[in-house]
Structure formats: C-alpha cells, structure tokens
C-alpha positions in Angstrom: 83.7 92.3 91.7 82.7 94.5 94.8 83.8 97.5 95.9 85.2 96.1 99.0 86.9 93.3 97.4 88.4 95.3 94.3 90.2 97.6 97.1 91.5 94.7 98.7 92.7 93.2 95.6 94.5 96.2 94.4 95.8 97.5 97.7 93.9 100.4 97.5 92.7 99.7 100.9 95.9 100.4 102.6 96.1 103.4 100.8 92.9 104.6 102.1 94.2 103.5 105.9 97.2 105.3 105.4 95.4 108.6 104.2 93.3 108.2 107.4 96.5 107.7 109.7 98.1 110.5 108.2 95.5 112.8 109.0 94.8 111.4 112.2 98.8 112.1 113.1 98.3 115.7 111.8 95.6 116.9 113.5 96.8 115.4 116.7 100.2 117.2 116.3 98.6 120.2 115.2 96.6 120.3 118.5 99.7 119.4 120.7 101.6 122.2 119.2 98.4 124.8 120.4 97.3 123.1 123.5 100.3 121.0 124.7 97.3 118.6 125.6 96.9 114.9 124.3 99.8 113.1 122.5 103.8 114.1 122.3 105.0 114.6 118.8 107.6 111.8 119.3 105.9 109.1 121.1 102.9 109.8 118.6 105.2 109.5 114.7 107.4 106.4 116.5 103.8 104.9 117.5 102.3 105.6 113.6 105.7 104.7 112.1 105.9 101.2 112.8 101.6 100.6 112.0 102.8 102.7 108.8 105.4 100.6 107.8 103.2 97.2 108.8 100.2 98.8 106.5 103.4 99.5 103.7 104.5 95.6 103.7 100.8 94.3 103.7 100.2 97.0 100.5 103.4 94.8 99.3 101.8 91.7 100.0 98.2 92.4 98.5 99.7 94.0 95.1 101.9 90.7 94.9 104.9 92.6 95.1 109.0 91.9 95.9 109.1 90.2 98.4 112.5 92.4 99.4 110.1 95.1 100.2 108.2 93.3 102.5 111.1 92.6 104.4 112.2 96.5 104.1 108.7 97.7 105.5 108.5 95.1 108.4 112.2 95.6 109.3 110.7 99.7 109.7 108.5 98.5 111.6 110.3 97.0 114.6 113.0 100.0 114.4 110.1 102.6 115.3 108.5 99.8 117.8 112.3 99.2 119.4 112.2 102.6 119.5 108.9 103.3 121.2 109.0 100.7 123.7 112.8 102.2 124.8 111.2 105.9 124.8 108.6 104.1 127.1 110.3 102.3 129.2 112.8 105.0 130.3 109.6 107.2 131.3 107.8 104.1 132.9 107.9 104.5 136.6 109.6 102.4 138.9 108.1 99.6 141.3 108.0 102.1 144.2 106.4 104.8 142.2 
C-alpha cells in the first residue's frame, strides 16, 4: 500500500491538514496581535472553523465512522459559515459606497 493511499485510508491525512490549518491560524493571529496587519482574529477562527469542522466529518467519513458525527461536524460547519457570511455582510458596503 502507498504512503499516499495508507493516509487516506486511515484518515491520517486530515490530520495532517488540520496540523497545517492550525498553524497557519496561529501564526496569522500571532502577527495580527504585533502588527494589526493582515487577518482579524474573528473573521479569521469563524473562516477556519467551518473548513475545520468539514475536514472533522470527512476524517469521520474516511475512518468509517458514526455516521451521527458526520452530521455533528457538518452541522459546525454551517454555524461558523452562518456566522461568517452575517459578520461579512454587516461590514459589506452598500450599493452607493
């Protein structure tokens, strides 16, 4: 079996994504908090929380798990995208802008 299809087959290839998205989200926050340049804190962890939760229910999915869990991890994952296209949206300039 190859490399690339054993991590597939055991999930382990979401965990990897999710290592990289979690650093990714830290050092972006870490440089918002000592430059106040690039990406909010907010917009940024409701923006990573719903690909978080879609990368959880395909881990689900892969590893052949409950299917409950799937519906737990994609149900996440339209909160935080609710909640990221409202945080948008009330920001979003009008026509006239």
């Amino acid at each position: 079996m190859s490399t690339l299809h054993q991590l597939i087959a055991t999930g382990r290839i979401v965990d990897l994504m999710l290592v990289c998205v979690i650093a990714e989200v830290l050092v972006i926050v870490i440089y918002w908090k000592r430059t106040g340049q690039g990406i909010a804190t907010r917009p940024l962890l409701l923006n990573a929380g719903a690909g978080i939760s879609l990368m959880l229910s395909l881990r689900v999915c892969l590893t052949d798990g409950d299917w409950t869990w799937v519906a737990v991890f994609l149900l996440a994952a339209l909160v935080f995208h609710v909640a990221d296209l409202g945080q948008r949206w009330s920001r979003a300039p009008g026509p006239g802008a």
